[in-house]
C-alpha positions in Angstrom: 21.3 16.2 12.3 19.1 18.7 11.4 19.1 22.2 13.8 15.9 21.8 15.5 14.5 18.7 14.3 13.4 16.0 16.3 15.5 12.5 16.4 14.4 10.1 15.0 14.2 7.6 17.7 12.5 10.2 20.1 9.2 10.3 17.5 9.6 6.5 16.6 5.9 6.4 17.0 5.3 8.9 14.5 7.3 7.2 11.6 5.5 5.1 9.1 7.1 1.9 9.1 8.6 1.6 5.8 10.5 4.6 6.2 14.4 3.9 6.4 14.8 4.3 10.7 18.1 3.6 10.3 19.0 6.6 8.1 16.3 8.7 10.1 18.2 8.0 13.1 21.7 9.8 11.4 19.8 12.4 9.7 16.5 13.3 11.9 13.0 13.3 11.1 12.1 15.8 8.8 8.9 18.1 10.2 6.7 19.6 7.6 5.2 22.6 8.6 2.8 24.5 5.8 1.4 24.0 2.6 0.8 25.2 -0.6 -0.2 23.9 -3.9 1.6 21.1 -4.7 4.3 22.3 -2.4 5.4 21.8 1.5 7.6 23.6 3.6 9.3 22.3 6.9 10.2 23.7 10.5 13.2 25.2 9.3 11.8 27.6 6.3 12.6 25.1 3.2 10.3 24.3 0.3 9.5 21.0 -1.2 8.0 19.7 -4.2 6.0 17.2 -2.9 5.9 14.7 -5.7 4.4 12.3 -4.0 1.4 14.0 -2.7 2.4 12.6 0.9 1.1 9.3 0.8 0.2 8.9 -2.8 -3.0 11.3 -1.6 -3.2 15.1 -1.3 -4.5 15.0 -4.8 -5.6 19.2 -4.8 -2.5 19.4 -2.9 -2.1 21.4 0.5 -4.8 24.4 0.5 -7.9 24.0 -0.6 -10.2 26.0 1.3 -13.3 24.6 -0.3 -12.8 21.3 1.8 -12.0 23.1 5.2 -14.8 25.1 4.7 -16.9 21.9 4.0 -15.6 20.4 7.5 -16.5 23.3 9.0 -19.9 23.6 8.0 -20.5 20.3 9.0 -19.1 19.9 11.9 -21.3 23.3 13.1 -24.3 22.0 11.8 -23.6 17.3 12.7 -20.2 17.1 13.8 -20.8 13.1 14.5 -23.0 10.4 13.8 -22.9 6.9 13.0 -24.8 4.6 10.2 -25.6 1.7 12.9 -29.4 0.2 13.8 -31.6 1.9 11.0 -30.0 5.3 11.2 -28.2 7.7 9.1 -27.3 11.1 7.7 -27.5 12.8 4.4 -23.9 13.6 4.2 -23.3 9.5 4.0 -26.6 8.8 1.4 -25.3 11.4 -0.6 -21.4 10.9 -0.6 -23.0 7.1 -1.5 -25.3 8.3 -4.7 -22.7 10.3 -5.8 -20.1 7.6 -5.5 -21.8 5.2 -7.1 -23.0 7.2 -10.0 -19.4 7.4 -10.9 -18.1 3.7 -9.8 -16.9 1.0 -12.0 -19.0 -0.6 -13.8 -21.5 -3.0 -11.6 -20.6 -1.9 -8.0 -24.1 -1.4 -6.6 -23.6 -0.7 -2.7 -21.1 1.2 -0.6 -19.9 0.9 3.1 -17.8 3.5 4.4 -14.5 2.8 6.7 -11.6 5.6 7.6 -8.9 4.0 5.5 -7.7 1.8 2.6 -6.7 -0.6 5.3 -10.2 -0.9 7.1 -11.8 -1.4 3.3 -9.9 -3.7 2.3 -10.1 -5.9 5.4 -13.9 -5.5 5.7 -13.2 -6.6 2.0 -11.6 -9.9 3.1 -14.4 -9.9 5.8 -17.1 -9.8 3.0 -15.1 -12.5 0.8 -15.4 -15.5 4.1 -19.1 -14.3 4.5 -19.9 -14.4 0.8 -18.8 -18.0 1.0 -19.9 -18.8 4.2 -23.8 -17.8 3.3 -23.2 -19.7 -0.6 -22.7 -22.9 1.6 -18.7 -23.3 0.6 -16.9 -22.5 3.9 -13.9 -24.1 3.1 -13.7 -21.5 0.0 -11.6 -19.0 2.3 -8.1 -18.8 0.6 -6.8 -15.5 -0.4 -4.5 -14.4 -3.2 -2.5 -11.3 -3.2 0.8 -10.2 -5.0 4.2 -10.2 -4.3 5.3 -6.4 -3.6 1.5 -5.6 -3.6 0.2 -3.2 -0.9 -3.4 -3.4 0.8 -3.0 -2.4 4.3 -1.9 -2.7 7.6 -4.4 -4.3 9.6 -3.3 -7.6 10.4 -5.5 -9.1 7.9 -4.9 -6.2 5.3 -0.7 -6.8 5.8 -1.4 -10.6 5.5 -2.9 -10.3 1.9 -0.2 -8.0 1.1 3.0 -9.4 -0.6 5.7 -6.9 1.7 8.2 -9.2 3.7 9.6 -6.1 6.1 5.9 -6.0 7.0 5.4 -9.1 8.5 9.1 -10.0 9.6 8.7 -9.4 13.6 4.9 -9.6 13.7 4.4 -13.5 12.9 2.7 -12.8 9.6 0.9 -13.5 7.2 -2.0 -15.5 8.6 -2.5 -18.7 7.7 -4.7 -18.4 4.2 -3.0 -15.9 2.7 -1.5 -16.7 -0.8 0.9 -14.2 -2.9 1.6 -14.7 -7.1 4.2 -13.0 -8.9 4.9 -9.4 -8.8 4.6 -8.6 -12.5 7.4 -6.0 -12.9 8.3 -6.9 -16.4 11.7 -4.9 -16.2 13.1 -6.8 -13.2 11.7 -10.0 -13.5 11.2 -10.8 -17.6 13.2 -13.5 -19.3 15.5 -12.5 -22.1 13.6 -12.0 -25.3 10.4 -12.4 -23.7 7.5 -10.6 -25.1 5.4 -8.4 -22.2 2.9 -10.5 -23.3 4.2 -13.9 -23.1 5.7 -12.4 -19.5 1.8 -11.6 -18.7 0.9 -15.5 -19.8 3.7 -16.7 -17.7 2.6 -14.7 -14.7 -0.8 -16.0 -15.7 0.3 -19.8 -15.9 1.7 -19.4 -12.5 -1.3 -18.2 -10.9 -3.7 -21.2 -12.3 -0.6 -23.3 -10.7 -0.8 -21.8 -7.6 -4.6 -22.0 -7.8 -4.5 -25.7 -8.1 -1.8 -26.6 -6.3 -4.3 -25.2 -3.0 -6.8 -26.7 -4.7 -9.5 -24.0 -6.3 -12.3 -25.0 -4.1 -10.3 -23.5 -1.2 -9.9 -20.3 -3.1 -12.0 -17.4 -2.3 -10.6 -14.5 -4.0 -8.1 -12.3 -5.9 -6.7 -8.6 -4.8 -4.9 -6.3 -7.3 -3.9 -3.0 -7.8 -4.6 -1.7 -11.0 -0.7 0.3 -11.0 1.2 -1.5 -7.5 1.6 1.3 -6.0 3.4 0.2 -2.7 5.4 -2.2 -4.8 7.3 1.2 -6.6 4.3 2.2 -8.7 4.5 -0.6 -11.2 2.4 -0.8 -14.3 0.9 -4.0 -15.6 2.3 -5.3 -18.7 0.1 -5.7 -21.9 -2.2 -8.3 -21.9 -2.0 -9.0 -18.0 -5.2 -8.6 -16.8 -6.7 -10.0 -19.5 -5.3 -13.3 -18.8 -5.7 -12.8 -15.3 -8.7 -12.2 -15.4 -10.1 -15.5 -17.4 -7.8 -17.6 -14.4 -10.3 -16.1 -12.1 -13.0 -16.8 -13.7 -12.4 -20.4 -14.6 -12.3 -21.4 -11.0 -15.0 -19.3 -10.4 -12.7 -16.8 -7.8 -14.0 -12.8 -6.9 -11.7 -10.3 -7.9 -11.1 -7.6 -5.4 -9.6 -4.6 -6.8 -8.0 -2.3 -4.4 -8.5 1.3 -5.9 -6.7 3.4 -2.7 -3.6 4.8 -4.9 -5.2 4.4 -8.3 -9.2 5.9 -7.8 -10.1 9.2 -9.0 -7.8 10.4 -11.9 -4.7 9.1 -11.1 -4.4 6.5 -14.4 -5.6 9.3 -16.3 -9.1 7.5 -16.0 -11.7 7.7 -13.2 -10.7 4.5 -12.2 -8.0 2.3 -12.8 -10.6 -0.2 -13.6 -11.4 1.7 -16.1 -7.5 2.5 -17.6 -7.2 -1.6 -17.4 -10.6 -3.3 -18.6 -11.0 -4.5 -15.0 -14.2 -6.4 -14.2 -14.0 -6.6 -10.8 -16.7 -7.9 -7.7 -15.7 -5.6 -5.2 -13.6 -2.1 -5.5 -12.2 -0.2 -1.8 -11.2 3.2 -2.8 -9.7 6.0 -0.1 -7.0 8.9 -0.1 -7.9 10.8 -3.2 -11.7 10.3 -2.1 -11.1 13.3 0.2 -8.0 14.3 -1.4 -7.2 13.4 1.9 -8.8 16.3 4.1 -10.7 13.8 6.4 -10.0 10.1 6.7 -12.4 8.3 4.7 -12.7 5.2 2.4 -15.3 2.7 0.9 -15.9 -0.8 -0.6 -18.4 -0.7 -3.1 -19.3 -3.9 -4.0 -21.4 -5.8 -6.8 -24.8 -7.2 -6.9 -24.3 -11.0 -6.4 -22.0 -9.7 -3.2 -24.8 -8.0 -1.8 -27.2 -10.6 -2.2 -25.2 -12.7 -0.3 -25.3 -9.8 2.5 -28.9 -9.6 2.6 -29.0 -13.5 2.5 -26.5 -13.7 5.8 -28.8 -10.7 7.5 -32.1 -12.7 6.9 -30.3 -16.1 8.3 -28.4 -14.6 11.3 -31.1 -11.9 12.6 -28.2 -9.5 11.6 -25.4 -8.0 9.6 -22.8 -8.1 12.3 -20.0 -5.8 10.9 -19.6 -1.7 11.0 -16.8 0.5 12.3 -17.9 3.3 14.7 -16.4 6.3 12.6 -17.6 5.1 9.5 -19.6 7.4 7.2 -18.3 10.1 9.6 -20.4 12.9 8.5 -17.7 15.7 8.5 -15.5 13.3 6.4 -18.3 12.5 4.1 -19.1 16.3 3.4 -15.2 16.8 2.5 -15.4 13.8 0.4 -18.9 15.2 -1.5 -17.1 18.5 -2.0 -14.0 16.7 -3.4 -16.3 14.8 -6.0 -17.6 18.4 -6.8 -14.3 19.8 -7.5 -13.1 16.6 -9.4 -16.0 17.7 -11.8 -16.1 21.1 -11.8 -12.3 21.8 -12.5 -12.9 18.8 -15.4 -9.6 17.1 -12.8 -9.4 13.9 -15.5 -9.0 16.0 -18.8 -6.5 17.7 -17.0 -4.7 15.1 -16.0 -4.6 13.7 -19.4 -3.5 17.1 -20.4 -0.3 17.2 -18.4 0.5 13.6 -18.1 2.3 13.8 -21.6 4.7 16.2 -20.0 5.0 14.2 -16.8 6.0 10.6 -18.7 8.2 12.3 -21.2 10.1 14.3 -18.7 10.8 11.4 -16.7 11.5 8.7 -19.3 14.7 11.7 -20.0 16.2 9.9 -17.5 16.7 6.8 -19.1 19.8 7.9 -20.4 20.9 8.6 -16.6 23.5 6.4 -15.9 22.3 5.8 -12.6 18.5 4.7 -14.1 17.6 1.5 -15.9 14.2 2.2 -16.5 10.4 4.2 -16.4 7.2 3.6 -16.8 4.0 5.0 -15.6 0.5 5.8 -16.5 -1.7 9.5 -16.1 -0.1 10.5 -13.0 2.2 7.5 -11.6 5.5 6.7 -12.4 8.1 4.7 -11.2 11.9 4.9 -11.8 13.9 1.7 -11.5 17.8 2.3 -10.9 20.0 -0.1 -11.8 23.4 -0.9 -11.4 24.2 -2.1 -15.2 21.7 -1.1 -17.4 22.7 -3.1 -19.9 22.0 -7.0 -18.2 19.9 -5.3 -15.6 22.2 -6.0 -12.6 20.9 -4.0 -9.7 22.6 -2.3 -7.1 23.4 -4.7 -3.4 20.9 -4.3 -1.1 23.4 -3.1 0.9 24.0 0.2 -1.2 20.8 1.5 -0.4 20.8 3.4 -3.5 17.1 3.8 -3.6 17.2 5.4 0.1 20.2 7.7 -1.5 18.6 8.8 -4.3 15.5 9.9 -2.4 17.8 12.3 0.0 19.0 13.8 -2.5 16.5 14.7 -4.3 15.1 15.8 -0.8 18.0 17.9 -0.7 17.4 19.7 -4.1 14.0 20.5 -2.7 12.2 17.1 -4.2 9.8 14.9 -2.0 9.9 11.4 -3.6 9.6 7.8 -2.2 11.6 5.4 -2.3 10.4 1.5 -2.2 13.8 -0.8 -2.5 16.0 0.7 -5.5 12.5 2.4 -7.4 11.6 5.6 -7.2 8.0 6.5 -7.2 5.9 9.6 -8.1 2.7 10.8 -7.9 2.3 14.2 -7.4 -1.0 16.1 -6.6 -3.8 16.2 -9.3 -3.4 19.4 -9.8 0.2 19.4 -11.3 1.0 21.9 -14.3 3.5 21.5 -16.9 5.7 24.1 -15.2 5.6 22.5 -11.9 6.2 19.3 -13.4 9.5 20.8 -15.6 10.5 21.7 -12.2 9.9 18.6 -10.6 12.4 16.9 -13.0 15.2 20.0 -12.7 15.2 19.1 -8.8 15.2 14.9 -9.6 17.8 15.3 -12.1 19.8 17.2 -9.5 19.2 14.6 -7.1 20.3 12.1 -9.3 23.4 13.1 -10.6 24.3 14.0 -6.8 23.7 10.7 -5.8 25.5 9.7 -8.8 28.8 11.3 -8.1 28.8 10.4 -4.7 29.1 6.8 -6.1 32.1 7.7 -7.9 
């Protein structure tokens, strides 16, 4: 255990879920102290790389001062108010105009929540209503991946495809449908094509689709890269043919934008990166850069008709979170879009992703590695036991779990989801930092490595 660390079953509370209690419990719960940059530092003095910019987030890293001055301002001048009954603030009508200026193609309104998890269930929310108003109640079926991630609300963690989520809590809900999880590495057939995999994966949705019969189907999620699923890229031609399925039985597509909005693909939007054509988008962490809390659904024009069509029939549009368009958050969020312009944040990251993808495809050859792929700034890093006829490792090994302390102990924050290893540093990256970011991974590696022999 670490000197002067908490255990790990004294802050149980404070532990995200999917972290590895078990292991926290031997080793002790790690307690970051500062920032700086793209780097962290804990209780005890140490400094991290912190390649995952916490929770796929902190995308101008830990020290901007431009966004605590922001919160400041505002909080001296409105510190709160909400966007219920006819009223507003300029903080959330701006934050929307510039939002939606910038938003994939045909979004037209935004709501504000706190978090990826309240946007997309108000998403799921706006799906049964959209229906419900069009006269098709029965239309309430939802369709999310296997290994996707939208949430942890109860709905949110229903529509996403993550087993160790719902074991214990009685989930999913009834309603909630998950298709493939189109990792073409793990799950392709021998001598299959990525794009016959991505008409296979296609097939298998229509299936689904009319095995529930599609007039009980109400709508498709996706992330553009999976991000809780090991940041997973979609194979060519995937969307494309994913995309006609939905159409043809006339489903909305939902398309979850938390990880991937704001640079990350290399793009504004992973919408963009992907040819997505999507009816609704939720967006959140690198909105902020995650300084405040703060996320919205923008949704498209034929949604919000529906909206105004319910608020005419029932005397009312009877949803709205109390914190949401919080105007401190909003302010932090405008300043962020600022910043993301000013400092030209895509050309950058299409600048330095070159370096980022190459440095980490190295490790191909790692005998520990089987494959990795990733897009702008998002990668992931599949291990596998035999390369060669991709045989992973046992469950049991927990190689993915091992690989990440490691690397933590070589001065490398990464995340491990099952036996992939995830990165996606801050925005702001350079090529040195991200040369040193795979000195400290490769030390990780070949520690965990020779610890297996």
């Amino acid at each position: 255990m670490r000197p002067n660390s908490l255990h790990a079953r004294d802050i149980a509370s404070l532990v995200h879920q999917q972290t590895d209690l078990a292991g926290l419990e031997q080793e002790g719960a790690l307690l970051i102290e500062r920032g700086e940059g793209i780097r962290v530092w804990d209780t005890e003095g140490r400094e991290y790389i912190e390649a995952m910019a916490g929770l796929w987030c902190a995308s101008l890293g830990f020290s901007e001062r431009r966004l605590a001055e922001a919160a400041y301002k505002q909080m001296l001048k409105l510190p709160y108010y909400h966007t219920f009954f006819a009223k507003g603030h300029e903080p959330s009508v701006e934050l929307a105009e510039r939002l939606l200026a910038i938003a994939p193609k045909g979004m037209a309104r935004a709501l504000f929540q706190c978090s990826g998890s309240e946007a997309n269930d108000a998403a799921i929310k706006l799906v049964w209503y959209y229906n419900e108003i069009l006269g098709r109640p029965q239309k309430r079926k939802i369709i999310g991946r296997i290994r996707g991630y939208h949430g942890n609300t109860v709905a949110a963690v229903s529509l996403s495809g993550q087993p160790h989520m719902h074991a214990g809590f009685g989930l999913p809900l009834p309603g909630f449908l998950h298709t493939d999880n189109p990792n073409y590495y793990r799950a392709s057939e021998p001598g299959e094509s990525e794009e016959a995999f991505s008409q296979r994966m296609a097939d298998n949705l229509e299936a689904l689709i009319l095995r529930e019969g599609p007039e009980t189907v109400a709508a498709f999620f996706a992330e553009p890269v999976q991000g809780g699923g090991g940041a997973i890229t979609p194979p060519r031609g995937y969307f494309e043919r994913i995309q006609a399925v939905l159409q043809k039985y006339d489903i909305l597509f939902v398309v979850d934008e938390v990880i991937c909005g704001f640079g990350r693909t290399g793009s504004m939007w992973g919408c963009e990166t992907y040819d997505l054509r999507p009816d609704m988008v939720s967006c959140a962490k690198q909105l902020s850069a995650s300084y405040q809390p703060i996320s919205a659904l923008m949704i498209g024009e034929r949604v919000h008709a529906a909206l105004l069509e319910g608020s005419r029939r029932h005397g009312t549009f009877g949803h709205g979170y109390t914190y949401g368009g919080h105007p401190v958050a909003c302010a932090v969020a405008i300043e962020t879009l600022k910043i993301y312009e000013e400092r030209d944040m895509i050309g950058h990251v299409r600048r330095v992703s070159p370096a980022f993808l190459d440095g980490l495809a190295a490790f191909r050859e790692h005998p520990l590695v089987g494959d990795v792929r990733g897009v702008g700034l998002i990668a992931g890093v599949e291990l596998m036991a035999d390369k060669a006829d991709r045989v992973p490792f046992p469950p049991a090994a927990g190689m993915g779990v091992r690989v990440m302390q490691a690397c933590e102990q070589a001065g490398l924050i990464v995340r491990a989801i099952g036996d992939r290893i995830a990165f996606t540093p801050p925005l702001i990256i350079d090529e040195v930092e991200i040369a040193e970011m795979c000195r400290r991974f490769g030390r990780g590696l070949d520690s965990a490595w020779a610890e297996t022999n």
